[in-house]
C-alpha positions as CSV (number, residue, x, y, z in Angstrom):
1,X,0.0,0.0,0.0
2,X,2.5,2.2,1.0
3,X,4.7,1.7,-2.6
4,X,1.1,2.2,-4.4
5,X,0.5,5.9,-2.5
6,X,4.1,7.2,-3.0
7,X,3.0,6.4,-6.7
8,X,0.1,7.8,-6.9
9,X,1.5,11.0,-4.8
10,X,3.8,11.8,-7.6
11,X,1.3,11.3,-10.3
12,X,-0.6,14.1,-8.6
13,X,1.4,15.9,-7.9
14,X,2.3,16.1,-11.7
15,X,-1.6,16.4,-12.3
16,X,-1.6,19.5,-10.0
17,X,1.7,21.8,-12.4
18,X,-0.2,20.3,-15.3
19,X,-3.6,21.8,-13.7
20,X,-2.3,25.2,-12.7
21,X,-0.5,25.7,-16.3
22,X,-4.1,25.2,-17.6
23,X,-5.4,27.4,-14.5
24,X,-3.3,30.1,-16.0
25,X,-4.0,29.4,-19.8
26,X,-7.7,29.7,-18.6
27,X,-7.5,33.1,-17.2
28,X,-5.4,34.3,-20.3
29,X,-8.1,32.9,-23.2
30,X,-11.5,34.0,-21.8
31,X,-14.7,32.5,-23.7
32,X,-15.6,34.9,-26.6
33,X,-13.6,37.9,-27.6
34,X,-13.9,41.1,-25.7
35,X,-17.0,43.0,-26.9
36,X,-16.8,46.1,-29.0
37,X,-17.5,49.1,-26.5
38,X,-19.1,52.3,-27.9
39,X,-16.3,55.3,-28.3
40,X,-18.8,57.2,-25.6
41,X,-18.2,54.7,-23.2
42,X,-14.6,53.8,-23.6
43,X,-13.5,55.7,-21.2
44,X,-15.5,54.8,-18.5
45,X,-14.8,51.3,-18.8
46,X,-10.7,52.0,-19.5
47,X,-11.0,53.9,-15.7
48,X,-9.4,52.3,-13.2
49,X,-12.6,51.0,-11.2
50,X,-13.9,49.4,-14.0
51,X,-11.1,47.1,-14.7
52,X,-10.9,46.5,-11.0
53,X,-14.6,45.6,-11.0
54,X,-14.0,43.4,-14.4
55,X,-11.0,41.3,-12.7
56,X,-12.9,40.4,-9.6
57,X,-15.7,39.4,-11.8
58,X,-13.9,37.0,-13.6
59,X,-11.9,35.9,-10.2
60,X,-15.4,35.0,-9.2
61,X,-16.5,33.7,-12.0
62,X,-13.5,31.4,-11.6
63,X,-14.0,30.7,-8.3
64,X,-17.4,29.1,-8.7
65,X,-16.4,26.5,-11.2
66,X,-18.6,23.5,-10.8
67,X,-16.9,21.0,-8.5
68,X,-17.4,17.1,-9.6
69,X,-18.5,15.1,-7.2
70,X,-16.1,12.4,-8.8
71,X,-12.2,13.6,-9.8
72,X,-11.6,11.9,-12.9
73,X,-15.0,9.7,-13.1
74,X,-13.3,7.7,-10.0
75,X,-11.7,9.3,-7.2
76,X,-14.8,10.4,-4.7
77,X,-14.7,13.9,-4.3
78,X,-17.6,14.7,-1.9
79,X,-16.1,16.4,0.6
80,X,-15.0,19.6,-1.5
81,X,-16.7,22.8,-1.9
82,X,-16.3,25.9,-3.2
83,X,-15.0,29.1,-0.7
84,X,-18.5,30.5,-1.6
85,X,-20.5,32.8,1.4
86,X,-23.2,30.7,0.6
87,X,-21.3,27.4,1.2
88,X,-19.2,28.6,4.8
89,X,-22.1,27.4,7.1
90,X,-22.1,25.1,9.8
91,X,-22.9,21.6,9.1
92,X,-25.1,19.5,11.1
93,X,-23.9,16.1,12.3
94,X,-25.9,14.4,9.7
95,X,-24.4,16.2,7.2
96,X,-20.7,14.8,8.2
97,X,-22.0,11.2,8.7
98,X,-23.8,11.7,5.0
99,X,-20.6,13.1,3.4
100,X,-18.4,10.0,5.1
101,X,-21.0,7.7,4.0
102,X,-20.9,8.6,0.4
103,X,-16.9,8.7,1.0
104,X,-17.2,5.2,1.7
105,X,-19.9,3.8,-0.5
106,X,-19.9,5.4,-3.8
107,X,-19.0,3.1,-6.5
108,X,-16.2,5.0,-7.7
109,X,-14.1,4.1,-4.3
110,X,-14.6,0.7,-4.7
111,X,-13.6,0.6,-8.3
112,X,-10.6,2.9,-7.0
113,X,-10.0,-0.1,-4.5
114,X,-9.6,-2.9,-7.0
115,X,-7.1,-0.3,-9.1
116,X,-4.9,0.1,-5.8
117,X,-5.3,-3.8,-4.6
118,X,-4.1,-4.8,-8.4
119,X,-1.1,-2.0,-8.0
120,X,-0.1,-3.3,-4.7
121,X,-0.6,-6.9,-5.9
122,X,1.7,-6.1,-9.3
123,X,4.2,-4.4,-7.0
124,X,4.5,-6.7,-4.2
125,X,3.1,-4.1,-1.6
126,X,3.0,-5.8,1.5
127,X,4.9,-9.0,0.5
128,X,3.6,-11.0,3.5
129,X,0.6,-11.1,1.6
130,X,1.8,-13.5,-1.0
131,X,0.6,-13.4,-4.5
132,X,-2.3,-15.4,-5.9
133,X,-6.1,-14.9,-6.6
134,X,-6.0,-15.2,-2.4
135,X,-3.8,-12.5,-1.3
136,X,-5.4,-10.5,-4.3
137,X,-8.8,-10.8,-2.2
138,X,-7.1,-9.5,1.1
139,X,-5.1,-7.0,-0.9
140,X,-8.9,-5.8,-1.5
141,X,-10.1,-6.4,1.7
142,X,-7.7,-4.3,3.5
143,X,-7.9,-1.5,1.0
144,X,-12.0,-1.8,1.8
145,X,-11.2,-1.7,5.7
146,X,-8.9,1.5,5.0
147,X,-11.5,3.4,2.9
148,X,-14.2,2.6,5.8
149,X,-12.6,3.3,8.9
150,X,-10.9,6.5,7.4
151,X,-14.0,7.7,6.0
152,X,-15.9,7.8,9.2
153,X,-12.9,8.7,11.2
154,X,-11.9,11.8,9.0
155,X,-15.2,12.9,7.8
156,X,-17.5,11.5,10.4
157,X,-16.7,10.9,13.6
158,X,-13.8,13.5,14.4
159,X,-15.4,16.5,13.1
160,X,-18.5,15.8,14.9
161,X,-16.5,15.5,18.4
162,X,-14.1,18.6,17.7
163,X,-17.0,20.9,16.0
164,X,-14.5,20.8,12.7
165,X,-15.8,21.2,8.9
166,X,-14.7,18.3,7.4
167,X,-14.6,19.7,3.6
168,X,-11.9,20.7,1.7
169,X,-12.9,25.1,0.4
170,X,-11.5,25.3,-3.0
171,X,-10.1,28.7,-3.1
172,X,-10.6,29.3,-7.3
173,X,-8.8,32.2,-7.3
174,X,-5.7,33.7,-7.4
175,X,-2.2,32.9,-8.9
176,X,-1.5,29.0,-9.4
177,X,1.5,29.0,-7.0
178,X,-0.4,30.7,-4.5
179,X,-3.3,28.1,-4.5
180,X,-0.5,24.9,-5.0
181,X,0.5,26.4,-1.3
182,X,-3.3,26.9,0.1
183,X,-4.1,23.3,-1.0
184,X,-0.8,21.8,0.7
185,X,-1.2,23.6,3.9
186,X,-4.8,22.7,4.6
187,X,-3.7,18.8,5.3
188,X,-3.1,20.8,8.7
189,X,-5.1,23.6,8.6
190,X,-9.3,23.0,8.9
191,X,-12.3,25.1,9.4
192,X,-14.2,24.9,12.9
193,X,-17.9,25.1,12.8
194,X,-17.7,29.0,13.5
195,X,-15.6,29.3,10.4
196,X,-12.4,30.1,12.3
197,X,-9.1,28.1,11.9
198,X,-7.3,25.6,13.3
199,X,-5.5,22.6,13.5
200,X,-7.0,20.1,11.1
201,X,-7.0,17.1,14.0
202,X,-9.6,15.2,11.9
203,X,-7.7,14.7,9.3
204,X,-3.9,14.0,11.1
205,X,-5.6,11.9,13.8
206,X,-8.1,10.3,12.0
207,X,-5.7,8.7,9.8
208,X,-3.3,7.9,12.6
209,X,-6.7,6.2,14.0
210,X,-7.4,4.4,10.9
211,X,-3.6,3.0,10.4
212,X,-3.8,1.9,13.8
213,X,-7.1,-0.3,13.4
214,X,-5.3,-1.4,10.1
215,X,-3.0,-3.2,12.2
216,X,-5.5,-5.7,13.0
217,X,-6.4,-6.9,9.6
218,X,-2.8,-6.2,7.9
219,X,-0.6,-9.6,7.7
220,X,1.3,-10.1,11.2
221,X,4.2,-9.7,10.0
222,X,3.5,-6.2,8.6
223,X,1.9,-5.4,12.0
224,X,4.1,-3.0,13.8
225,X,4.9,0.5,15.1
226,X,7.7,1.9,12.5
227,X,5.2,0.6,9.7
228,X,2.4,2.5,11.0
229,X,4.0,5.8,11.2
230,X,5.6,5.7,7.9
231,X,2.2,4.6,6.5
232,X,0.7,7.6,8.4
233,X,3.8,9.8,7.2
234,X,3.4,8.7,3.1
235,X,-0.7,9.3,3.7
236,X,-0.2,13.2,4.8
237,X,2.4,13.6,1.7
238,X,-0.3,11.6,-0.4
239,X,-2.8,14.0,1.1
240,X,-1.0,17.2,-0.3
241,X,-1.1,15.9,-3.8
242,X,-4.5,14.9,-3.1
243,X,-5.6,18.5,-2.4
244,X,-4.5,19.9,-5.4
245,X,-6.4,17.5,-7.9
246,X,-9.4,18.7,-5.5
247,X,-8.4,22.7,-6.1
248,X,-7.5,22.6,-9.5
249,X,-9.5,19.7,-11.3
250,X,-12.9,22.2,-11.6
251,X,-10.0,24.5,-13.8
252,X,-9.7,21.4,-16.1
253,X,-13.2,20.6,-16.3
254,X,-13.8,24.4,-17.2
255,X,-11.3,24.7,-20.0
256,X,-12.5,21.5,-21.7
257,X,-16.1,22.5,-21.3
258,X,-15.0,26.2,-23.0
259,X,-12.9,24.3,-25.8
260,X,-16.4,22.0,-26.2
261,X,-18.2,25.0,-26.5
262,X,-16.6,27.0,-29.3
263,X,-15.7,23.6,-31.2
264,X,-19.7,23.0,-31.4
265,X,-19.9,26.7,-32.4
266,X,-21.4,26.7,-36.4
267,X,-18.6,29.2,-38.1
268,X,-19.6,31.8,-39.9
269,X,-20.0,31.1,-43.7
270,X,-18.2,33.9,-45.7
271,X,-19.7,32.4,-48.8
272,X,-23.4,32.4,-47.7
273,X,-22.2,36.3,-46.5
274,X,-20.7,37.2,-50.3
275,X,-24.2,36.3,-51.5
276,X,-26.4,37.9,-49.4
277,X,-23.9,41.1,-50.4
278,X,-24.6,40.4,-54.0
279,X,-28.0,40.2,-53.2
280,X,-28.5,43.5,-52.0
C-alpha cells in the first residue's frame, strides 16, 4: 500500500503543475472575444474602477467552477466545496455522517480499491501477503477496511466531536502557486464550525486512528509500530497531492467544457455572406 501511495502522490502531484498551467492558460483565453465598446463609453470602462470591477468578476466567476462530485470519473470527491458565502455554514452532524457515507460507498471508491489492490498486488506491496487470486482478495479487503474506517474517522466521527468542517474550500482564485501552497497547507489547517481556523486534527488523527485499526487486519508480520508511522507519514504527503487534484480539477473541467463549446460553435459562412452582399 505504501509503494502504491508514494506512486500515486507523484502522479498528482504532476496532475496539480499540469492543472495550474491550464489554470493560468484559462485566465489568459476567456470565452468569446472582448465586446466592442461604444467610443462614448470607452473611457469609462478604461478607468481604473472598472477594470478593478471586471477582474474580480472573472476571479469569481472562476471561483465558482462546478466542482465534480467524482475527480476523474473515479476518485470520490464529496467532501469539497467551493469558498463561496453561501457554502461557509455550519454543518449539522448528519451532514458529516452523510458526506463519510458517500466517501465510503460510492461506486467509484470501490472501483478505486480494485485499481490500488491490483497495483499493490503487481508491486509486491505488502509482501507477506503473498501473491495469488487469495492474497489479491485480502489486498482488497484491506484497502476496503482502509476506505471505511478513514472515511468515518476523518469525515465523520472526528469532526462531529471537535466541531471541525470536514470539507476541503476550494479557493478558485488567485495565482496557481499561491493556491498549489493553500491546498498543501490545509492537510493541517481545517475550518471549525464557526468558520475560524485551526488545526486540522480530523484529518492527522483520523488517519493515525485508521492505520492503527489497520494493524488488526494487515498480515502479522507487517503489523508493527515503525510501519504504522511511515504509512501515516506517506498518507499526509499523499494527502498534499491529493488536495491539489481537488483545487485545480474544476479549472480542467472548465477549460475543456470552453474548448467543447466553441468547437460546437457553427462558423460563420463567408460564402453564404458574399451572397447575401450580391443580393443586396
Amino acid at each position: 500500500m505504501v509503494c502504491c501511495r508514494v506512486h500515486f502522490f507523484f502522479g498528482a502531484a504532476l496532475c496539480a503543475l499540469a492543472l495550474s498551467g491550464v489554470s493560468l492558460f484559462g485566465q489568459a483565453k476567456p470565452d468569446s472575444p472582448e465586446p466592442k465598446i461604444p467610443s462614448s463609453s470607452q473611457d469609462a470602462a478604461s478607468s481604473p474602477a472598472s477594470q478593478t470591477a471586471t477582474q474580480a468578476d472573472q476571479k469569481d466567476h472562476e471561483a465558482q467552477d462546478e466542482v465534480p462530485k467524482r475527480i476523474f470519473w473515479i476518485i470520490p470527491n464529496f467532501m469539497t466545496t467551493n469558498d463561496q458565502p453561501e457554502n461557509q455554514g455550519p454543518l449539522t452532524p448528519a451532514q458529516k455522517y452523510n458526506i463519510a457515507w458517500h466517501q465510503f460507498f460510492d461506486e467509484s471508491a470501490h472501483f478505486g480499491n480494485l485499481l490500488q489492490a491490483g497495483i499493490s498486488q503487481a508491486a509486491d506491496g505488502i509482501p507477506h501477503y503473498g501473491q495469488g487470486w487469495g492474497a489479491f482478495g485480502e489486498r482488497f479487503a484491506a484497502q476496503e477496511g482502509d476506505q471505511f474506517t478513514g472515511s468515518f474517522l476523518i469525515y465523520g466521527i472526528l469532526p462531529t466531536m471537535l466541531h471541525q468542517d470536514p470539507r476541503y474550500f476550494r479557493r478558485g482564485r488567485g495565482s496557481a502557486l499561491s493556491r498549489i501552497g493553500y491546498a498543501a497547507s490545509r492537510v493541517l489547517i481545517a475550518r471549525t464550525d464557526s468558520g475560524k481556523t485551526t488545526f486540522n486534527a480530523s484529518q492527522v488523527f483520523g488517519q493515525l486512528g485508521q492505520a492503527g485499526i489497520s494493524l488488526s487486519y494487515y498480515a502479522k508480520q507487517d503489523r508493527d509500530v515503525h510501519g504504522l508511522l511511515v504509512g501515516w507519514a506517506v498518507n499526509q504527503a499523499y494527502n498534499i497531492g491529493w488536495n491539489q487534484l481537488k483545487e485545480f480539477t474544476p479549472d480542467l473541467n472548465a477549460l475543456i467544457r470552453r474548448h467543447s463549446k466553441k468547437k460546437h460553435q457553427a462558423p460563420a459562412d463567408p460564402h453564404a455572406a458574399q451572397a447575401v452582399t450580391g443580393t443586396n
